[in-house]
Backbone bond lengths (Angstrom), bond angles and torsions (degrees), N, CA, C in turn:
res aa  C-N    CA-C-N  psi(-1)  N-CA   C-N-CA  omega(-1)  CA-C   N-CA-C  phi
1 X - - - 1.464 - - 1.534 110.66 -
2 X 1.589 116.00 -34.22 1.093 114.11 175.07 1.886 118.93 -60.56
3 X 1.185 92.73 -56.85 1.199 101.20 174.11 1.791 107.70 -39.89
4 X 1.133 102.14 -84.12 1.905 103.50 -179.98 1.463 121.23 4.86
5 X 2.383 87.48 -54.77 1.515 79.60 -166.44 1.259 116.06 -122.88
6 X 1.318 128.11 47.07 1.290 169.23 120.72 1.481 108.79 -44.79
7 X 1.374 119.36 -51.72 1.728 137.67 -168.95 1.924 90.35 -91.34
8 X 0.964 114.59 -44.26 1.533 130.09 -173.57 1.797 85.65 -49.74
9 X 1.415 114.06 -71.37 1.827 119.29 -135.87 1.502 86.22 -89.74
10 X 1.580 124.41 2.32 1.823 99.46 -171.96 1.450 75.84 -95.65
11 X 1.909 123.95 -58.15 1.330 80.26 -170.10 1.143 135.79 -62.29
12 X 1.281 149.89 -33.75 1.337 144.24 156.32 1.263 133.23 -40.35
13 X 1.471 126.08 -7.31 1.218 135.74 114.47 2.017 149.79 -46.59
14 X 1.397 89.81 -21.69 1.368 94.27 175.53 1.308 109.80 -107.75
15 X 1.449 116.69 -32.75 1.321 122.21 159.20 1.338 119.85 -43.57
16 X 1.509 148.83 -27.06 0.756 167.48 37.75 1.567 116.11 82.94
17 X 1.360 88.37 -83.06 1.732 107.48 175.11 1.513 104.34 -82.24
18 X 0.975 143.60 -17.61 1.677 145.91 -169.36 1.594 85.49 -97.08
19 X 1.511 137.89 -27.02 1.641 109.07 -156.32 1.409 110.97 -77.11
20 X 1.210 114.66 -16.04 1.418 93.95 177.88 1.243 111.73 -105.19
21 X 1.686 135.80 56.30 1.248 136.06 157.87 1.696 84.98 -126.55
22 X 1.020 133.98 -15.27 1.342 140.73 -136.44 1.910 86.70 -97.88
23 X 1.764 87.07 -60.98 1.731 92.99 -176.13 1.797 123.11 -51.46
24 X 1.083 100.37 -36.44 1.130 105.04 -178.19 1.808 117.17 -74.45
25 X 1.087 117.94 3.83 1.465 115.95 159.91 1.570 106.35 -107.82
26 X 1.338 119.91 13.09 1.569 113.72 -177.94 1.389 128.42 -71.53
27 X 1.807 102.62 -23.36 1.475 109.17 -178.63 1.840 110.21 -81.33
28 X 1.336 97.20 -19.31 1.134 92.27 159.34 1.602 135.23 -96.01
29 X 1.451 115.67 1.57 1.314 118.44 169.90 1.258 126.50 -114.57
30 X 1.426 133.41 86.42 1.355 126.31 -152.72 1.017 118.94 -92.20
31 X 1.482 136.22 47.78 1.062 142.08 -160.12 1.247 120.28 -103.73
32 X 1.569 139.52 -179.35 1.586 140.33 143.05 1.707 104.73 -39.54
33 X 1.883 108.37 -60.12 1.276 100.50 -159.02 1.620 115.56 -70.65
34 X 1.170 116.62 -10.53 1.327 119.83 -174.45 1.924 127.10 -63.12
35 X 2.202 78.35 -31.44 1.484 93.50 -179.38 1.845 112.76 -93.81
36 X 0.749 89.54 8.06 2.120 111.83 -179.05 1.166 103.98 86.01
37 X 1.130 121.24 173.44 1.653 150.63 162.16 1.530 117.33 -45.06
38 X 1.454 116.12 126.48 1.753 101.96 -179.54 1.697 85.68 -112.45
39 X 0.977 127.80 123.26 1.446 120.89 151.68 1.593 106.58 -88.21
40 X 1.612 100.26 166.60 1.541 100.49 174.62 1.104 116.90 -93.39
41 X 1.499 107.63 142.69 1.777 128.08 -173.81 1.478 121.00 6.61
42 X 1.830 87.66 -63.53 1.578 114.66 -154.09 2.020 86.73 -73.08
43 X 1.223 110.83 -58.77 1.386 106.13 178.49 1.620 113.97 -30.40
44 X 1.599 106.04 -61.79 1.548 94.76 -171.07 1.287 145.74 -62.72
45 X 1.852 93.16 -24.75 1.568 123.27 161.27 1.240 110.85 -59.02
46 X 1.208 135.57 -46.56 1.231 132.78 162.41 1.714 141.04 -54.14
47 X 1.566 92.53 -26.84 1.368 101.81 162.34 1.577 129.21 -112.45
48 X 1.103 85.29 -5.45 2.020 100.56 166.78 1.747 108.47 -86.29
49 X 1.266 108.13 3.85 1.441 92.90 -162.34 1.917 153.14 -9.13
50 X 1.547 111.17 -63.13 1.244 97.86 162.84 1.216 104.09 -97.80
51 X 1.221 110.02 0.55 1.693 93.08 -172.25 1.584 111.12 -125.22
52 X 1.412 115.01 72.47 1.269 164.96 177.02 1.680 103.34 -55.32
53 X 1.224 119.68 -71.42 1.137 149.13 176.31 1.983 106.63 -58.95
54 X 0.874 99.12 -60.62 1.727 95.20 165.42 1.753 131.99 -78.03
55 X 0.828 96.78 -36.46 1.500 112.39 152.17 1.873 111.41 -49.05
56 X 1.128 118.06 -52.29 1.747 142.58 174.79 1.643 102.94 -49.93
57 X 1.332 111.68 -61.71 1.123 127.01 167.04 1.424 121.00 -52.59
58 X 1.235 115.00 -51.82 1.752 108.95 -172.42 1.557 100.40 -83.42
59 X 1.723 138.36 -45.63 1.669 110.20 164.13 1.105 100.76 -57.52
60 X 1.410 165.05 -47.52 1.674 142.73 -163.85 1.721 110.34 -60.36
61 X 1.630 110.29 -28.50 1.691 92.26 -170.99 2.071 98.42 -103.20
62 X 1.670 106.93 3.43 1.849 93.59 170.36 1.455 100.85 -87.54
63 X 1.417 109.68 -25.17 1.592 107.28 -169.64 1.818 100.40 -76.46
64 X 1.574 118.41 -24.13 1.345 103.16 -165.75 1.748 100.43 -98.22
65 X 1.362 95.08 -16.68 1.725 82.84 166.41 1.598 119.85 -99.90
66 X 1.219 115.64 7.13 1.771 117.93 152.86 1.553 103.17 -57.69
67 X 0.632 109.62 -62.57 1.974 127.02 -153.84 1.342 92.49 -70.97
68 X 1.399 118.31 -46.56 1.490 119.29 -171.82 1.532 112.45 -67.26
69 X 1.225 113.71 -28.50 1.317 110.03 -177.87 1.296 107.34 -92.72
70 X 1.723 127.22 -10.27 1.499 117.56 168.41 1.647 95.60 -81.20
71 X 0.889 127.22 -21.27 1.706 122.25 -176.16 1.957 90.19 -54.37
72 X 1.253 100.30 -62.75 1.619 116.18 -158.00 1.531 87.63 -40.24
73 X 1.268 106.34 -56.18 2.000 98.33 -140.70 1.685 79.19 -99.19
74 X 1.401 137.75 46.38 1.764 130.58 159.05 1.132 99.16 17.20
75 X 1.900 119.84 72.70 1.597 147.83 128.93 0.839 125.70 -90.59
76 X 1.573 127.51 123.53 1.295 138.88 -130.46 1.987 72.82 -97.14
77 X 1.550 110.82 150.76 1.624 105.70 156.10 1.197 123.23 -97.37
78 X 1.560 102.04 154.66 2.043 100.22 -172.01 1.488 107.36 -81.65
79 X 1.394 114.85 176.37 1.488 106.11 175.26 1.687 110.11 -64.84
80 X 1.350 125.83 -22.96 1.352 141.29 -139.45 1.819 76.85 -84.57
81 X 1.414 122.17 -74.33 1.761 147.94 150.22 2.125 88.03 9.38
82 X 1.198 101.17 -84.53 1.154 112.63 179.63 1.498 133.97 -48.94
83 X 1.394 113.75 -25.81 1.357 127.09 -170.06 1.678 100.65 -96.02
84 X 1.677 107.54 -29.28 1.348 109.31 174.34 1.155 124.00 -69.74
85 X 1.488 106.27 -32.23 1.563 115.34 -171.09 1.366 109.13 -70.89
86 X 2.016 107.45 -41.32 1.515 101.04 -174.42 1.704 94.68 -67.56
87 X 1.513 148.05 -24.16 1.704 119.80 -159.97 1.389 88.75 -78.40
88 X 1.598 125.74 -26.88 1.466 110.63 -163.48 1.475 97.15 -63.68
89 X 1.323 122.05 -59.26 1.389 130.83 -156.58 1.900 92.87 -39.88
90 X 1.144 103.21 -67.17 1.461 119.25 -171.15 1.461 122.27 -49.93
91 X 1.762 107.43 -19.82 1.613 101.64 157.26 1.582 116.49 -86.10
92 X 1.254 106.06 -12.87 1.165 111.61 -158.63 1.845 112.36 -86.23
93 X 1.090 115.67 -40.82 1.453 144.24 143.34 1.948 114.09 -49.93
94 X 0.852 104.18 -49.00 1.648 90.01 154.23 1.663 131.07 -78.47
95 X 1.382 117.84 -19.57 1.237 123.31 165.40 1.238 102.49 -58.80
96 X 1.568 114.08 -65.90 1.827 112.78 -170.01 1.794 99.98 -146.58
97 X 1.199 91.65 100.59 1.754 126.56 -171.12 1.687 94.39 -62.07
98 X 1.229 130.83 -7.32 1.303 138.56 -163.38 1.461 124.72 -98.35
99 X 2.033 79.74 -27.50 1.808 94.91 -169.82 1.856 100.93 -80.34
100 X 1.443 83.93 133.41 1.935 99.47 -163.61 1.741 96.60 -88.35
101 X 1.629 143.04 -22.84 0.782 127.83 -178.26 1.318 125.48 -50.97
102 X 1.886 104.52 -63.40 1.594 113.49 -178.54 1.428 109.12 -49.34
103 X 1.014 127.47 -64.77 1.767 115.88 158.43 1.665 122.80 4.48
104 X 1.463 103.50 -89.02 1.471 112.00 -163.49 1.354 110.58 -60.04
105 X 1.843 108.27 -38.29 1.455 145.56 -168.59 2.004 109.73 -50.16
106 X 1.517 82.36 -38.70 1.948 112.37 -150.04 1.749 81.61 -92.51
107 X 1.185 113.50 -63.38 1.594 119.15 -179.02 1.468 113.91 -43.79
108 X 1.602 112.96 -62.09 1.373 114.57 -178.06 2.032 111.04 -58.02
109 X 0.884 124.29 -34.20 1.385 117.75 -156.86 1.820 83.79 -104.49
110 X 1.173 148.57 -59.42 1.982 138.28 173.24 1.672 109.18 -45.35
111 X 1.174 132.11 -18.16 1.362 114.34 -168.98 1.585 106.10 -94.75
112 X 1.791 89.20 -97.34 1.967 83.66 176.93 1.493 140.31 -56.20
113 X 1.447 123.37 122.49 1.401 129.40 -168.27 1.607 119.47 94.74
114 X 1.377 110.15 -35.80 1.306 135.14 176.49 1.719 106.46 -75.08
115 X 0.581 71.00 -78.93 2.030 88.36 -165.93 1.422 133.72 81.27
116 X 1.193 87.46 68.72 1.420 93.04 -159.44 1.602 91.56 -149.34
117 X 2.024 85.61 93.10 1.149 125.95 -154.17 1.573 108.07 -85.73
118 X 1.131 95.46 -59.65 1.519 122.18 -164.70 1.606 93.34 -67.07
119 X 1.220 121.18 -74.53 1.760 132.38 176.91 2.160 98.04 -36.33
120 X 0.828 104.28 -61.40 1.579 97.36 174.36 1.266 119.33 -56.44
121 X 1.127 136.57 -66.03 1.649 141.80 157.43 1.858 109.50 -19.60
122 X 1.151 116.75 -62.27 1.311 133.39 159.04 1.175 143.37 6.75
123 X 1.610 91.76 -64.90 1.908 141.77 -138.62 1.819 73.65 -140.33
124 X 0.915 150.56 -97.24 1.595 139.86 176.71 1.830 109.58 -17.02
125 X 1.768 112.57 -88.86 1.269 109.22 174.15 1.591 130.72 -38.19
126 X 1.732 106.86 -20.40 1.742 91.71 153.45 1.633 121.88 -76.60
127 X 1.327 94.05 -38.91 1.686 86.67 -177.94 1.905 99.70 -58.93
128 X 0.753 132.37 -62.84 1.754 130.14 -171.60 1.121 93.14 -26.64
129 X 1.348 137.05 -60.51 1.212 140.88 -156.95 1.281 110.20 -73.22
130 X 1.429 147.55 -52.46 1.279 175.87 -19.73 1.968 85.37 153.31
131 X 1.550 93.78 -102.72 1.577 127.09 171.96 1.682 109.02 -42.44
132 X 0.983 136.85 64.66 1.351 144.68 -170.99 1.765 103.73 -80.77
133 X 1.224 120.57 -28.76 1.158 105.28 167.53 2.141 123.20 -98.24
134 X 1.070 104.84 -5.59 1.520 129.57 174.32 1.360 104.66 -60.05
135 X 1.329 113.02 98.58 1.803 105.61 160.92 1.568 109.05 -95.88
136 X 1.052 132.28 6.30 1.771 112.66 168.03 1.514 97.33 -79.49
137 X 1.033 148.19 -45.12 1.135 141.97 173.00 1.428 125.28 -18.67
138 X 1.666 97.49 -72.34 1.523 106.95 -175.79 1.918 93.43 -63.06
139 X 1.056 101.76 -36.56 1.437 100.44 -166.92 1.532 138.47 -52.58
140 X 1.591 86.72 -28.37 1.632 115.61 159.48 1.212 128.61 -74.24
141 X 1.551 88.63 -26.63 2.099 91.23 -172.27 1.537 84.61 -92.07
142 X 1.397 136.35 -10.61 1.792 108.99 176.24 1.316 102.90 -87.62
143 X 1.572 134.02 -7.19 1.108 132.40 -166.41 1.637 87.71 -75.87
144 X 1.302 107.85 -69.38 1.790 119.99 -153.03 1.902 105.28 -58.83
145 X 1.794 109.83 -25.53 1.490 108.80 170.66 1.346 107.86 -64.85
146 X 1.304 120.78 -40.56 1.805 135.06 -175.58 1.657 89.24 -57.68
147 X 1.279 114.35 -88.39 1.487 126.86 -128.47 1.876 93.34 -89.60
148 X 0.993 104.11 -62.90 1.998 96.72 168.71 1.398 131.46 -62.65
149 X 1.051 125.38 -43.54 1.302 133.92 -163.38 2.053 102.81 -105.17
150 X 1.455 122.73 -14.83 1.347 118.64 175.55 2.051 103.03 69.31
151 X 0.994 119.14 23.92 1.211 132.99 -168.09 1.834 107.10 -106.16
152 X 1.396 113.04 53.06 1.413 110.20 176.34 1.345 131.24 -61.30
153 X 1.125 116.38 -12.28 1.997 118.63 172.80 1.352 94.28 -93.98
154 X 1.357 130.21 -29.44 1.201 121.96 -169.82 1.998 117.58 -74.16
155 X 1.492 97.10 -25.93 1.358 118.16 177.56 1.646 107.84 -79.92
156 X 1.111 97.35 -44.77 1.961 99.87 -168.98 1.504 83.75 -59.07
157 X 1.485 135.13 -70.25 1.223 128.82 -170.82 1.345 125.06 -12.16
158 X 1.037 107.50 -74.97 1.655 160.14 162.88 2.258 87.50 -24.81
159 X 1.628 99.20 -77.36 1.682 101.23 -168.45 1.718 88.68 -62.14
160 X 1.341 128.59 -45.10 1.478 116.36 -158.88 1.893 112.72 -50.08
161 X 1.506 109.76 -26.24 1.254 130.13 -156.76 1.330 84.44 -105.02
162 X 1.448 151.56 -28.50 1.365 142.49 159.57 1.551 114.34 -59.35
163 X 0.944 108.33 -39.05 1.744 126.07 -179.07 1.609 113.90 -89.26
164 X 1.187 125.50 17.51 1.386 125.48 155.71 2.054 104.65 -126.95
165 X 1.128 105.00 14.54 1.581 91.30 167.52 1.017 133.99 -125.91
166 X 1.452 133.47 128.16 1.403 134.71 -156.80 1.496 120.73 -19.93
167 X 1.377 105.74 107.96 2.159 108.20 153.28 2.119 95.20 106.47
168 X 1.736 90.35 15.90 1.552 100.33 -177.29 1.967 110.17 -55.74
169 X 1.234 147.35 120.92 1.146 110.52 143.11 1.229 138.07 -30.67
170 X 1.109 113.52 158.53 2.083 117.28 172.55 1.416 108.15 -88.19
171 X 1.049 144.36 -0.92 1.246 135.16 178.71 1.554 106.79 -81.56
172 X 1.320 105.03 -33.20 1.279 101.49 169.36 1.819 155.99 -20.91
173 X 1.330 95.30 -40.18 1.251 141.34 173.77 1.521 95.51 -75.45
174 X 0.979 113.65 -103.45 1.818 117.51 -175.47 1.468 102.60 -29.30
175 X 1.300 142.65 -24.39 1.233 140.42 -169.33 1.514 100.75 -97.61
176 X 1.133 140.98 -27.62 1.442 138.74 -172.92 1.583 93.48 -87.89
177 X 1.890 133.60 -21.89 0.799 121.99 160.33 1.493 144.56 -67.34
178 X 1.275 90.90 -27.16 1.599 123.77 174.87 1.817 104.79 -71.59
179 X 1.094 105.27 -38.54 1.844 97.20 -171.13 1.448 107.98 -61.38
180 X 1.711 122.55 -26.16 1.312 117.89 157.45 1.294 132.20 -53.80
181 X 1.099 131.36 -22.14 1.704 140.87 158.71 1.503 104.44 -52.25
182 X 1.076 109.71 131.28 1.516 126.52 149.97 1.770 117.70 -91.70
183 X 1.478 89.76 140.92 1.190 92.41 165.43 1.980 100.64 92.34
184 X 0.787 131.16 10.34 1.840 137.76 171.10 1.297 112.20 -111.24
185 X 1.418 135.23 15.16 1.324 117.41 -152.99 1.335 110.63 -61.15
186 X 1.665 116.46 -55.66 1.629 123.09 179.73 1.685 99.41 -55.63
187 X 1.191 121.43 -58.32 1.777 90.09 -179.45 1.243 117.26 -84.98
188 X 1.464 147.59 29.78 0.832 135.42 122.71 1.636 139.23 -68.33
189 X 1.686 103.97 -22.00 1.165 117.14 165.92 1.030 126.02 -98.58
190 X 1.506 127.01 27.07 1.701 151.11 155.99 1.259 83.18 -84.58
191 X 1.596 123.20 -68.24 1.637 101.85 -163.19 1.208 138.10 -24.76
192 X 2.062 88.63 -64.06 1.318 110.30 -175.52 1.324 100.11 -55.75
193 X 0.983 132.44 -54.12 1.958 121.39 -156.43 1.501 97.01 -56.68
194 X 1.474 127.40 -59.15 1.274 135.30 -160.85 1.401 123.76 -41.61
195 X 2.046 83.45 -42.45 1.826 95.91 152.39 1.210 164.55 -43.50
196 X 2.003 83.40 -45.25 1.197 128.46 177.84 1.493 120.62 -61.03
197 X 1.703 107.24 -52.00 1.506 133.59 170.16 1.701 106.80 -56.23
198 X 1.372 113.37 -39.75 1.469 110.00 -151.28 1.846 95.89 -78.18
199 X 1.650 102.54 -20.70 1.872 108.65 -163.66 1.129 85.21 -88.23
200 X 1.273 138.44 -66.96 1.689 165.26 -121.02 1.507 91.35 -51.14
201 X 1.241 137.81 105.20 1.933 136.10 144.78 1.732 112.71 -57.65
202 X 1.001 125.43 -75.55 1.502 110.71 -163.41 1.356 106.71 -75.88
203 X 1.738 108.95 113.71 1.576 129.14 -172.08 1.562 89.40 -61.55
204 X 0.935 154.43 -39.88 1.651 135.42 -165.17 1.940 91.35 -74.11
205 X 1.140 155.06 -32.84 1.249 130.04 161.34 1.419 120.03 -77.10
206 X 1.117 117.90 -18.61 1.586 129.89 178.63 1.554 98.79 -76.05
207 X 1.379 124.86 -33.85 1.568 117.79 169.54 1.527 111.77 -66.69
208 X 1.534 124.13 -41.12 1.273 127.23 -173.34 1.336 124.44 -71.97
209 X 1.667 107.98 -15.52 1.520 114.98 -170.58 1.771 88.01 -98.19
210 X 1.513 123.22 -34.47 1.508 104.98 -169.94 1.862 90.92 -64.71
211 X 0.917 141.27 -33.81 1.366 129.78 -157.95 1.749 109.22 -81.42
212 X 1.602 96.81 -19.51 1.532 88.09 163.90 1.355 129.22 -103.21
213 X 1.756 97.84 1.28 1.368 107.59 176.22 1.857 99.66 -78.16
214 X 1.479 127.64 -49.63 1.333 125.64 171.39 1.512 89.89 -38.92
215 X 1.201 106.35 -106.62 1.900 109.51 -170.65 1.119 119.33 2.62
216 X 1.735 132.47 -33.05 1.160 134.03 176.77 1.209 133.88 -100.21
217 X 1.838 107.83 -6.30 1.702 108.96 -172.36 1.735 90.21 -114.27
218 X 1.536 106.74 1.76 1.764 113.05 167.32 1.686 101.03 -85.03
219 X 1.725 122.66 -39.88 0.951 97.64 -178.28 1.089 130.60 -86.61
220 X 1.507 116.54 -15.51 1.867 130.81 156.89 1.682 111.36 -47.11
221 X 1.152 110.37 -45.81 1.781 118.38 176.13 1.498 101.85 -58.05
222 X 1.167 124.22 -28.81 1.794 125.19 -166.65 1.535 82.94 -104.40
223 X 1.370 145.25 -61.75 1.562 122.16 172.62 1.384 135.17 -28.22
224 X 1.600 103.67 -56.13 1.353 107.20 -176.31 1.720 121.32 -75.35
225 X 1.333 103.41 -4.85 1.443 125.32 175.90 1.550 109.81 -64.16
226 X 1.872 92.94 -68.89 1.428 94.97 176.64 1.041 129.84 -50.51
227 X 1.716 122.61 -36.48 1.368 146.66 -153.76 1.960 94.55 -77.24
228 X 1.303 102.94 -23.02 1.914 119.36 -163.58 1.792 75.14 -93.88
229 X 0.709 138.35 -51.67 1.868 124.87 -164.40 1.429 98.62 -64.08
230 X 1.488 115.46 -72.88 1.229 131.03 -152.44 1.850 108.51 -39.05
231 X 1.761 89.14 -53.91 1.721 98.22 -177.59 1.710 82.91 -65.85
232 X 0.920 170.09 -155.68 1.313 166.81 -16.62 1.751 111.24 -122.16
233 X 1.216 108.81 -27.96 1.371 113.04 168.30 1.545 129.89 -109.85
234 X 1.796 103.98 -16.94 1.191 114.87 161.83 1.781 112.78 95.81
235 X 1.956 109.51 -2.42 1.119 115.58 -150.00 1.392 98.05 -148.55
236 X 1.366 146.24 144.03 0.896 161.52 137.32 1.650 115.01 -32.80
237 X 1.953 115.00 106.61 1.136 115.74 138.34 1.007 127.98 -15.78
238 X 1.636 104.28 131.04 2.227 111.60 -171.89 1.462 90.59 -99.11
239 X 1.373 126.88 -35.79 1.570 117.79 178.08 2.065 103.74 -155.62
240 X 1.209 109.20 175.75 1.097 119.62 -172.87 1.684 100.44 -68.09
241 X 1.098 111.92 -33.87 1.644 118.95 -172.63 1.756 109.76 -52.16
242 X 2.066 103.42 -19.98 1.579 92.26 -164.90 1.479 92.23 -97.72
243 X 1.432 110.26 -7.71 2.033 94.84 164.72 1.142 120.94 -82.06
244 X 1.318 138.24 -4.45 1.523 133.50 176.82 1.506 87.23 -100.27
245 X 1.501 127.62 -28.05 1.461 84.07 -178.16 1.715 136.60 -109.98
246 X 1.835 81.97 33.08 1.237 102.66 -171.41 1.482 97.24 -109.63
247 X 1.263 122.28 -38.88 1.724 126.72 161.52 1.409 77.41 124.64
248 X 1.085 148.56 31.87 1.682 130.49 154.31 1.778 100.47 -76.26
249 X 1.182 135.81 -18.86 1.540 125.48 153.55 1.471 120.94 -150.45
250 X 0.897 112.78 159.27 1.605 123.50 -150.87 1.576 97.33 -68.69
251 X 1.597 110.92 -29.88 1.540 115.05 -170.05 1.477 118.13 174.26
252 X 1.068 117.72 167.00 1.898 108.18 -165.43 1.678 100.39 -80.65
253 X 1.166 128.45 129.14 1.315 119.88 156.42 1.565 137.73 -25.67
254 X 0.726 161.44 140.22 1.635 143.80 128.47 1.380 128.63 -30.75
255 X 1.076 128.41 125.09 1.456 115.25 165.70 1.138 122.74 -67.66
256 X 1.688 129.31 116.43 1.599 103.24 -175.22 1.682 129.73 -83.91
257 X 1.777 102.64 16.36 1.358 99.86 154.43 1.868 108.17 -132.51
258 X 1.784 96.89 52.96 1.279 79.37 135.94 1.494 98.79 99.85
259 X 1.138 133.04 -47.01 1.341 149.32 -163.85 1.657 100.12 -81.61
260 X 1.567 114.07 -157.47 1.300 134.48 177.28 1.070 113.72 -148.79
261 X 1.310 113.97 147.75 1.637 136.44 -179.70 1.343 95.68 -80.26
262 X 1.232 112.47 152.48 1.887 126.31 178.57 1.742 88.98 -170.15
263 X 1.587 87.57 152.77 1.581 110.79 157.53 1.553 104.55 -95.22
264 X 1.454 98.37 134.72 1.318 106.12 163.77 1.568 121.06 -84.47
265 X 1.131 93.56 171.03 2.281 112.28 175.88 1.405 84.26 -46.18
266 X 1.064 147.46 -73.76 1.451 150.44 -176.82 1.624 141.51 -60.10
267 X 1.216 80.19 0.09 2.020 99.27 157.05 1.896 94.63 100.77
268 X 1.505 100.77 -37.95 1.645 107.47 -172.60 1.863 114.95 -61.12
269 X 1.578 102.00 150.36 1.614 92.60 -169.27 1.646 89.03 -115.88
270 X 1.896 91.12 153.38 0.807 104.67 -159.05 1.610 103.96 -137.48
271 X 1.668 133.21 -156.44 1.232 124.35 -163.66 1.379 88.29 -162.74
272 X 1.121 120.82 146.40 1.566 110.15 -173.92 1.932 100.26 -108.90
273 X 1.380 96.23 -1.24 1.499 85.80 161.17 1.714 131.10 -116.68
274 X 1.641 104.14 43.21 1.138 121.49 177.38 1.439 122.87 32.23
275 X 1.049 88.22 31.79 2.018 93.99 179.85 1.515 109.41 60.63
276 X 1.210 150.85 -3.23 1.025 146.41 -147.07 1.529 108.20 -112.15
277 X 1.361 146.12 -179.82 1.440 148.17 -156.35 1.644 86.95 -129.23
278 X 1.221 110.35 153.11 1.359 117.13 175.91 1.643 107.19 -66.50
279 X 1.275 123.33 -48.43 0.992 122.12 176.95 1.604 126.70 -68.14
280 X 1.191 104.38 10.44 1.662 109.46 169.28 1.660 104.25 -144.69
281 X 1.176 83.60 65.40 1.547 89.27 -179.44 1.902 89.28 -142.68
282 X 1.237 95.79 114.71 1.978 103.11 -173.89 2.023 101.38 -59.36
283 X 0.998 120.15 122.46 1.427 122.30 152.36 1.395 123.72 -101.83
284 X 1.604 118.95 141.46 1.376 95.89 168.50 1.296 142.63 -52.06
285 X 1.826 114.80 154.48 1.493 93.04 -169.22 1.746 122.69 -89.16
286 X 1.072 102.04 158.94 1.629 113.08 -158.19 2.194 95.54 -91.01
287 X 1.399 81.26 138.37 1.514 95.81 -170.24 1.558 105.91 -104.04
């Protein structure tokens, strides 16, 4: 047994020291093997034995420097990219149900652009469970029932259970009240972000949420516009062009990733670059 894990920690040591000559041929190898080996759960627990917790740690920093290095070189990820990251997350979270990174880590990169709703919710509702004193947690999974899934009792739940655990803001409360309203979603989902930014520790997601918090109080400014025609004309805007030139707004926003604002078939405005970063936006995978 000794031996095993003796043979166990060198390779996971050289692996280690090899990843960063390793990463740098990744954009050119698009493979399973490129992104490493997933064994299942029970396997790794079994071969990580006491050291569960370090083991947790070393898939959390190959999986965060895969992604990190498609950030570097602006490579879009495949769905395949995505499906790997959620099994890693998911061994990795059963090793040590405690570790708070894969969480926030797993949430931020499955939701926007991705959609990959259900797999995030998932990978969140273990940590709730896990993280018993953690309210961003629950707090995220009432966001993504609210704002992805159209699931507002399911979200208030979700914030009510954020708002009874230690170091909660108070706004909280008034906001699990609010998810019962119909008809607020974009300013209700200014809230949440505003929230989001004010808790948020690692400034590289705290930069990504202010840019979707802009994206969202630009597309509330283009709501309440239309919402100012409709009562006054009785009719639904044909494009954004007839509110600037009616003076319901001074001028079309920018998208701040890049895209464009449009009214949809359905009166609702929209962005044709889904708020999302090129690089977290799933593409198919390349053969």
């Amino acid at each position: 047994m000794r031996k095993l894990l003796v043979v166990l920690l060198a390779l996971i040591i050289g692996y280690a020291l090899a990843f960063p000559v390793v990463d740098r041929y990744r954009s050119d190898a698009k493979n399973a093997q490129s992104r490493g080996l997933i064994l299942p759960p029970l396997v790794v627990k079994l071969l990580a034995m006491e050291y569960k917790t370090v083991t947790a740690d070393f898939l959390f920093a190959r999986a965060s420097q895969y992604f990190g290095g498609k950030i570097t070189r602006q490579e879009a990820a495949t769905s395949i990219d995505m499906q790997w990251l959620y099994s890693n997350l998911i061994v990795i979270t059963d090793l040590d149900p405690y570790f708070e990174d894969p969480y926030y880590f797993g949430n931020a990169l499955l939701t926007w652009g991705v959609g990959m709703y259900a797999q995030a919710n998932r990978l969140l509702e273990k940590g709730v469970r896990a993280r018993t004193w953690d309210w961003q947690l629950p707090f995220y999974l009432g966001f993504n029932k609210f704002y992805f899934l159209n699931d507002n009792a399911g979200g208030a739940e979700f914030i009510k259970i954020a708002a009874q655990r230690p170091g909660a803001p108070s706004f909280l409360t008034t906001l699990a009240a609010r998810l019962y309203q119909q008809g607020q979603k974009t300013e209700i989902a200014v809230a949440f972000l505003q929230g989001v930014i004010e808790s948020e520790r690692d400034e590289r997601l705290k930069v990504d949420y202010a840019m979707r918090l802009d994206a969202l109080k630009k597309i509330l400014y283009l709501e309440r516009a239309s919402i100012a025609y409709r009562k006054k004309t009785g009719k639904l805007p044909k494009d954004l062009t007839v509110l600037q030139r009616d003076g319901f707004i001074s001028s079309i926003p920018a998208d701040p990733y890049g895209g464009m604002f449009y009214i949809d078939k359905d009166g609702s405005i929209k962005t044709t670059s889904k708020m999302a970063n090129v690089t977290m936006q799933a593409s198919p995978e390349k053969k």
